[in-house]
C-alpha positions in Angstrom: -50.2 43.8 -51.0 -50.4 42.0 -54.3 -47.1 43.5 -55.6 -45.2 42.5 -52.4 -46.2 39.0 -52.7 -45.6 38.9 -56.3 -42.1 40.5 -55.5 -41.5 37.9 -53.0 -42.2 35.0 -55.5 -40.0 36.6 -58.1 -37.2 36.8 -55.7 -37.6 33.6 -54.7 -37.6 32.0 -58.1 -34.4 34.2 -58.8 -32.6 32.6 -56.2 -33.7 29.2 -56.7 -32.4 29.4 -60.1 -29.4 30.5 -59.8 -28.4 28.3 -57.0 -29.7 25.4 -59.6 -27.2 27.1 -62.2 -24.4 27.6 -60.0 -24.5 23.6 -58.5 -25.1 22.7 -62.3 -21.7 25.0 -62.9 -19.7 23.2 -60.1 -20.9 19.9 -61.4 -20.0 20.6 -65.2 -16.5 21.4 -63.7 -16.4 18.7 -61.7 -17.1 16.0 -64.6 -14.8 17.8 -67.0 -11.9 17.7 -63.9 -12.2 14.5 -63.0 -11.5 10.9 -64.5 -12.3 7.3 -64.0 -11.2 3.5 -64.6 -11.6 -0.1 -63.7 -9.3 -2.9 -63.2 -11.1 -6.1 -63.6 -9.9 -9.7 -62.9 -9.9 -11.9 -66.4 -11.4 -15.0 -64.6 -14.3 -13.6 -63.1 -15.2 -10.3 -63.9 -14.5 -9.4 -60.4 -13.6 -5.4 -59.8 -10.0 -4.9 -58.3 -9.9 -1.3 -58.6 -12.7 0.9 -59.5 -11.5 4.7 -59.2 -12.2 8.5 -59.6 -9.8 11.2 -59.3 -10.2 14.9 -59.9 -7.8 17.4 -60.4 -7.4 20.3 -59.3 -6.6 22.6 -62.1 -7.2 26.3 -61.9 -10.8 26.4 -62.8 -11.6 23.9 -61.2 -9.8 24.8 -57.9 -12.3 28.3 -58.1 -15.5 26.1 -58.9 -14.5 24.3 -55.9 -13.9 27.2 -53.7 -17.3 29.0 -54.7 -19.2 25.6 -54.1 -17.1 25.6 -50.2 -18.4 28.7 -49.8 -22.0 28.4 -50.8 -22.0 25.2 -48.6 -20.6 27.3 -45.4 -22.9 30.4 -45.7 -22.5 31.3 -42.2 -18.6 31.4 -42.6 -17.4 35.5 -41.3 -15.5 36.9 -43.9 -12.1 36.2 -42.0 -12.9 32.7 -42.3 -13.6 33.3 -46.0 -10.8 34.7 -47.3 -8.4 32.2 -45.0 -10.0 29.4 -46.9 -9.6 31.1 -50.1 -5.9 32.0 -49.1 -5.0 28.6 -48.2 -6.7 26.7 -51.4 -4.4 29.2 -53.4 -1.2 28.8 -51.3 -1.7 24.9 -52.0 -2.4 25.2 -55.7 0.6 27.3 -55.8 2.8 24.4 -54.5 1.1 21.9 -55.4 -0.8 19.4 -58.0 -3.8 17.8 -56.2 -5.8 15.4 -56.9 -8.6 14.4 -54.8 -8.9 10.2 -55.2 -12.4 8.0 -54.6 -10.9 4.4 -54.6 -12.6 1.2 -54.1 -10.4 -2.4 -54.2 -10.8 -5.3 -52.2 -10.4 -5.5 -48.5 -6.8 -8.0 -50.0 -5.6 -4.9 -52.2 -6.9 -2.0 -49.9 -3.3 -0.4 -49.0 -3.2 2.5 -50.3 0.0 5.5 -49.1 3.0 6.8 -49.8 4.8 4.5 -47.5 7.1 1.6 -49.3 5.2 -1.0 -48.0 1.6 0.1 -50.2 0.1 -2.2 -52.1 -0.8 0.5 -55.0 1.9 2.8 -56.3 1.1 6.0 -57.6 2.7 8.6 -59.9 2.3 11.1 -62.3 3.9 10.9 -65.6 4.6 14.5 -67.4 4.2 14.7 -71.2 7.9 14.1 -71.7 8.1 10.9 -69.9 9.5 12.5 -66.3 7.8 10.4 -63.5 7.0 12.4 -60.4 6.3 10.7 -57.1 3.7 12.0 -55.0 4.7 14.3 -51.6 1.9 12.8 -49.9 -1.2 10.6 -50.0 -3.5 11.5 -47.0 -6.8 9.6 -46.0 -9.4 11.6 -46.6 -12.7 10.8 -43.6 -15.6 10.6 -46.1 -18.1 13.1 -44.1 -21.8 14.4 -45.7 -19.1 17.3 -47.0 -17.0 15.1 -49.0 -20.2 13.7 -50.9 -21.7 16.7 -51.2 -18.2 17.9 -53.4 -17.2 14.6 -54.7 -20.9 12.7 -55.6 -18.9 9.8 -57.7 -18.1 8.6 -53.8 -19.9 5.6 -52.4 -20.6 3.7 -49.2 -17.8 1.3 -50.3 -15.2 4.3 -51.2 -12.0 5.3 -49.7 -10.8 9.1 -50.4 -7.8 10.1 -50.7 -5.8 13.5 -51.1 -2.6 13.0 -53.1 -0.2 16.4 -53.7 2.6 16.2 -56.1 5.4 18.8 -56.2 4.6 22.0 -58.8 6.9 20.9 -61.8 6.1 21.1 -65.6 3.9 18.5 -66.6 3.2 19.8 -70.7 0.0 19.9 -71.8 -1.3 16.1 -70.8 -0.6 14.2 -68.1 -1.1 11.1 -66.2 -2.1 9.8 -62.6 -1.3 6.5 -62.7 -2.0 3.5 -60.3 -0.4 0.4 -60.1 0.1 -2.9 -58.5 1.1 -7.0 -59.0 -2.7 -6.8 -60.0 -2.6 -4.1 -62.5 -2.0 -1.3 -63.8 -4.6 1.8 -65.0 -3.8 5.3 -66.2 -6.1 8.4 -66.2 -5.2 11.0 -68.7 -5.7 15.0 -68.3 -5.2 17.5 -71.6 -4.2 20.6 -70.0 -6.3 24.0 -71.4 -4.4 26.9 -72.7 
């Protein structure tokens, strides 16, 4: 009886630390995937634009579809494997970037329609700017949180694809507007 119980402990210790080292995994990825910046105003300190985005490179596209899947247990292995199949079809066209914004109510247009108040593009190592396919609102749910903790009760997310072209081995997202301008900077891994 002793043993079983013992056995029982030890599998539950196992478990618990491994799921501590694989959230601790997803989270390392997540930090070294994503970047962040501020645009204050000179004559008070006041935040314009405080943002996070994280890209989805390669690695970090896997991190994020282990951590989808640990989250969804209960998920059939049909389900499964269409989520996996549909986070590599769009990695395969695209460059994603998942985008926590916050700005004032006065600077809160954010799309890829003409009229947005921010612009935003990515600039290639050789100079090429590419504009973005699309720029989806993202619902902020107990989901998005649990993938993206840098999000806040005063966030906005956003989804922004770009087309698959060379980008060279760093790269900039870029967001701009009459009110400023800030770059986040990625060095690509070999």
């Amino acid at each position: 009886m002793r043993s079983k119980i013992f056995s029982v402990i030890a599998l539950l210790i196992a478990a618990s630390v491994f799921s501590i080292s694989a959230e601790a995994g997803y989270n390392r990825k997540l930090s070294r995937a994503t970047k962040s910046d501020r645009i204050y105003r000179i004559e008070n300190m006041d935040a314009t634009l405080i943002w996070n985005a994280t890209f989805f490179s390669d690695d970090f596209r896997k991190a994020f579809e282990s951590r989808h899947l640990k989250l969804h247990r209960a998920l059939d292995d049909v389900h499964k494997n269409l989520f996996i199949s549909e986070q590599q079809a769009r990695q395969d066209k695209y460059w994603e970037f998942f985008v926590g914004i916050y700005t004032k109510d006065d600077y809160k247009y954010f799309s890829d329609e003409s009229g947005s108040f921010w612009k935003v593009y990515l600039t290639a190592e050789n100079g090429d700017r590419i504009d973005p396919v699309s720029i989806s609102k993202v619902n902020i749910t107990p989901y998005e949180r649990q993938m993206f903790p840098y999000l806040h009760r005063w966030s906005r997310a956003y989804r922004i694809l770009f087309p698959k072209v060379p980008l060279g081995d760093e790269f900039n997202l870029t967001a701009t507007s009459v009110i400023g301008t800030s770059a986040l900077s990625w060095k690509v891994k070999k």
